[in-house]
N, C-alpha and C positions, 0 to 999 in steps of 0.2 A: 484695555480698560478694566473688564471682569478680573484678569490676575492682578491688577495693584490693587483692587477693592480689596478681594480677596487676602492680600498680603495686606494692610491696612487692616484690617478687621481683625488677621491670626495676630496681629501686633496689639493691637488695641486688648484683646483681651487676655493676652500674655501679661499685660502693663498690668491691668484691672483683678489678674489672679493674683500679680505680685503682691498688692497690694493690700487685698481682702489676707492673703496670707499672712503679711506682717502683722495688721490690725488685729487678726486673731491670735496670732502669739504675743503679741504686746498687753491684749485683754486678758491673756491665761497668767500672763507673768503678774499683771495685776492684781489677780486676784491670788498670788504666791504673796503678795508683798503684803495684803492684807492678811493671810496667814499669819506669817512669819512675826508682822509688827504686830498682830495680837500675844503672840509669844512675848517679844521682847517686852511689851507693856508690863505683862504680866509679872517679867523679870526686873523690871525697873519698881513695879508695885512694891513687890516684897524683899527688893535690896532695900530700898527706903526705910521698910519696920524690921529688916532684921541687919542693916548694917554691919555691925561688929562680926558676926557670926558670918556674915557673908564671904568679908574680908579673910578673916581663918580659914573657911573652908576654901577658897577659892586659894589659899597658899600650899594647899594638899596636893594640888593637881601638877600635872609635871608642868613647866614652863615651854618647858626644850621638848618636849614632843609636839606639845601647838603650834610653837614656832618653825618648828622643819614642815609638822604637815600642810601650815598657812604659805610657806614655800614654793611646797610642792602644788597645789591649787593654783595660784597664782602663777607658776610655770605653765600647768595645763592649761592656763586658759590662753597664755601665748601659743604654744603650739594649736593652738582651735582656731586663733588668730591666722595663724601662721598658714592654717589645713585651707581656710576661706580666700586666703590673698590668694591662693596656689589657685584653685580649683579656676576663680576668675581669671586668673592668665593661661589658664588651657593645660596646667600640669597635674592632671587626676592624679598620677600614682605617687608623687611630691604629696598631693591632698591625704589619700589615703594615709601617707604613711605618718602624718605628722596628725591626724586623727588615730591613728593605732596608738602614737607614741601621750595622746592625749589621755587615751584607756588606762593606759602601764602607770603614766601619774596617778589617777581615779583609783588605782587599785593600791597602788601605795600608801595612797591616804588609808583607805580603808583597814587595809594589810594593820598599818601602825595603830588607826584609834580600836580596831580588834583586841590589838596589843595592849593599850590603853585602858581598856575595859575590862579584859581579862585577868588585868592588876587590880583594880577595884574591888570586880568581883573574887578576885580569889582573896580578897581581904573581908571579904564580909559586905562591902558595900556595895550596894544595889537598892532599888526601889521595895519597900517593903522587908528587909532583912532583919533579920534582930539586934545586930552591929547598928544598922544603922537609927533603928525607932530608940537606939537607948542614947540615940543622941540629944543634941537640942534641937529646938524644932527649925529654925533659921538653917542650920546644917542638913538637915533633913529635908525642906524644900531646894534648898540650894541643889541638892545632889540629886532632886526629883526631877527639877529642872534643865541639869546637866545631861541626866539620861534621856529625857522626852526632847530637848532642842535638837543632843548630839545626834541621837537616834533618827528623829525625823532626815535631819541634813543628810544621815549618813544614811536612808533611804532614798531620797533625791540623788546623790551622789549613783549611785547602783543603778537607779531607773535612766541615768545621764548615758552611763557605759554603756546600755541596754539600744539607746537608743545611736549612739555614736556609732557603735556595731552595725546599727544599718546604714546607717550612712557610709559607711565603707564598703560594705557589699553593694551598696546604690551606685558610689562613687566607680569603683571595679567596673561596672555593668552597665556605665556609663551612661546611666539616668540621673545621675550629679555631674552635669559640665559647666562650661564656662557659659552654655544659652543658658543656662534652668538651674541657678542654684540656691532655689531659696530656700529648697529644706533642710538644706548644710545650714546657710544661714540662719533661721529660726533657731538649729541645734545650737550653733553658737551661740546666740542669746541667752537661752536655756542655760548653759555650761557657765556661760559669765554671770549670770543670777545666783546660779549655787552658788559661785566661788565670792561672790559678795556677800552672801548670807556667813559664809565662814569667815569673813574679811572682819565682819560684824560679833561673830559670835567669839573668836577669838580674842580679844581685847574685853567682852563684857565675862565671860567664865577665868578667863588664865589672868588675866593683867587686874584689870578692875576689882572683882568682886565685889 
């Protein structure tokens, strides 16, 4: 009678940590989204008063480099898919590996908008530069914009790998299995909010303007 309680109880509050676990990463992503739509408010504010200018600048930017790295994102978040169905049916090193292969996307991205930036910059454009204050001013938010959203995302992006990285050494060491895997899981969460943030930011800098 003592060991079914016993096991009744370790259940019950395995249930009740899963749970307070999700709720707290659901509350963190929340208050990401409130971030993030203050960003974009901000970007819909002064598309509105500087339209035309928007429009031009936002024809400056490559098309074909957002669109492979909006790709690449949207793959990683299938292989993180991919890392969690595994982990559930009992194949850690399947898991592991298709979260390593989630990293190698992560860094690609990076790798490329580095690339991205490094073109700007080596033109003179960057926040505050003299290329760019001799522009208009609609051109000059826009590109303020571009550097503080891209930058933000592409710091989330970084702290993503950071954390995926343990998840994999967790996974290894088999403190990620098929009983206990909700911190894989929360990761994923995590992993797919970035890549919606870029899902988003994608189409309002490259397409829109």
């Amino acid at each position: 009678m003592n060991a079914t309680n016993t096991t009744t109880d370790t259940a019950h509050e395995t249930h009740v940590d899963y749970i307070g676990s999700k709720m707290g990463m659901w509350l963190f992503l929340f208050t990401e989204i409130l971030f993030f739509g203050g960003l974009f408010l901000l970007y819909a504010v002064y598309r509105s008063s500087f339209s035309q200018e928007f429009y031009t600048t936002s024809a400056q930017l490559d098309m074909t480099i957002g669109a492979i790295n909006t790709i690449v994102l949207i793959t990683s978040s299938l292989t993180m898919a991919f890392s969690i169905t595994a982990i559930k049916n009992g194949a850690a090193r399947l898991s592991a590996l298709y979260q390593l292969l989630t990293i190698i996307f992560a860094l690609v991205f990076l790798i490329i908008k580095y690339y991205e930036w490094s073109a700007k910059i080596g033109h003179g454009i960057y926040p505050g530069s003299d290329a760019l204050l001799s522009q208009g001013q609609g051109t000059i938010i826009f590109y303020s914009l571009y550097f503080v959203m891209t930058g933000i995302h592409g710091i989330h992006v970084l702290a993503g790998i950071v954390i995926i990285a343990v998840m994999i050494n967790m996974t290894t060491k088999n403190k990620i299995s098929e009983k206990d895997f909700v911190r894989l899981e929360n990761t994923g969460l995590y992993w797919h909010f970035v890549d919606v943030v870029w899902v988003y930011l994608f189409p309002l800098l490259y397409l829109i303007g």
